[in-house]
N, C-alpha and C positions, 0 to 999 in steps of 0.2 A: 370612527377610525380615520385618523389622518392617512394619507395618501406614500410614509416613509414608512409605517403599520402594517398598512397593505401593503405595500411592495415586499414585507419582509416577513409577512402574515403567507404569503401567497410564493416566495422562497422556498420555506420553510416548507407548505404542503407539497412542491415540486421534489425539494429534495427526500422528503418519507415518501414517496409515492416512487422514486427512481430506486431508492436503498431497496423497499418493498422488493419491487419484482426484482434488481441483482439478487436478491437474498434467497432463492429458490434453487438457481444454478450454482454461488457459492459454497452455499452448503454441502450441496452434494457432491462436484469436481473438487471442493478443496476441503473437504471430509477430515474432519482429526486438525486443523491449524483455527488457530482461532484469529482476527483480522488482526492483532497485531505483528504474531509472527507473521501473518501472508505483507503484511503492509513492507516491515522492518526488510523481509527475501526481496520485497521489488524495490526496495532501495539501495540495497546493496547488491543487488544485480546490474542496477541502471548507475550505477557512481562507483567508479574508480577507488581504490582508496579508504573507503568506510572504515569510520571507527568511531567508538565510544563516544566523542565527541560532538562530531557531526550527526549521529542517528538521533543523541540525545536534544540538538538543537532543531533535526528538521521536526520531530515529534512533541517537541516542549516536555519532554518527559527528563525527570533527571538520570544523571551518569548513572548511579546505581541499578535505575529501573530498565536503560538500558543493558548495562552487563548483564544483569538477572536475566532479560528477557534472549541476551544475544549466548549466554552460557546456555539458556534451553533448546535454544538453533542448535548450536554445538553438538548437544545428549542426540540430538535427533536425527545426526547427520546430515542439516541442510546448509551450513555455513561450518567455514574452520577460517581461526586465526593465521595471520600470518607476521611476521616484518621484516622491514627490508635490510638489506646489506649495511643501508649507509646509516640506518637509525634504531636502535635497539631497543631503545624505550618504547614506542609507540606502536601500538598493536592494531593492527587492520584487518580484514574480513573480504573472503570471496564467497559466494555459492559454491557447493559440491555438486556434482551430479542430480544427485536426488535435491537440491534447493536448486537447482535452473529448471529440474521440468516441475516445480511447484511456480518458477518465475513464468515460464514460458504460459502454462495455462492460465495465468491471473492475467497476463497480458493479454490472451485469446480471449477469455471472457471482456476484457474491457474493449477488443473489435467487436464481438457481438454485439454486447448495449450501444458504443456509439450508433451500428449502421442500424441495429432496432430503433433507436430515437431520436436516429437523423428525421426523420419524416416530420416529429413532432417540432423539433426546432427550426427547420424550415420553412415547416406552415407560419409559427410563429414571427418571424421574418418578417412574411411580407407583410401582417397584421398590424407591428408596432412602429 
């Protein structure tokens, strides 16, 4: 195995090994979402503005499979459309209430894991 193999051989087991253990607390604090929707609430919690467009490009997923995905936000009351005054056509997205405290805990949980695995990338640090 070349040494660009390894590095990406050894990636690769870091990052199943991190999903691993988030996936224990996920499941259970964010119960009934599955990670697209929890992904799609912390994107349009964290950015102004969101729409169709923009969700479909940070995810590489297409326009459709965002609306499909951002109509079930909708059903479930964690996001609602909006637009603005000055443009009618184009349709944008906030959290509701119930999509900020789904944002707010996916954010808590990602404090967790950093200060859980600060120790690990620290040690690493001084080794490389």
């Amino acid at each position: 195995m070349d040494k660009e193999e390894q590095v990406m051989s050894e990636l690769w087991d870091l990052f199943n090994k991190k999903m691993w253990l988030d996936s224990f607390k996920m499941k259970t604090r964010l119960k009934g979402y599955n990670p697209s929707e929890v992904h799609c609430i912390e994107y349009i919690g964290g950015n102004e503005d969101s729409n169709v467009t923009k969700l479909a490009e940070t995810f590489y997923m297409t326009r459709s499979a965002i609306s499909k995905l951002t109509r079930k936000l909708i059903e479930k009351g964690l996001i609602e459309s909006y637009q603005k005054p000055d443009n009618r056509k184009e349709v944008y997205f906030r959290l509701t209430k119930q999509g900020d405290q789904i944002y707010k805990v996916h954010e808590e949980l990602h404090r967790e894991y950093k200060e859980r695995d600060k120790a690990v990338f620290e040690n690493n640090r001084r080794t490389v």
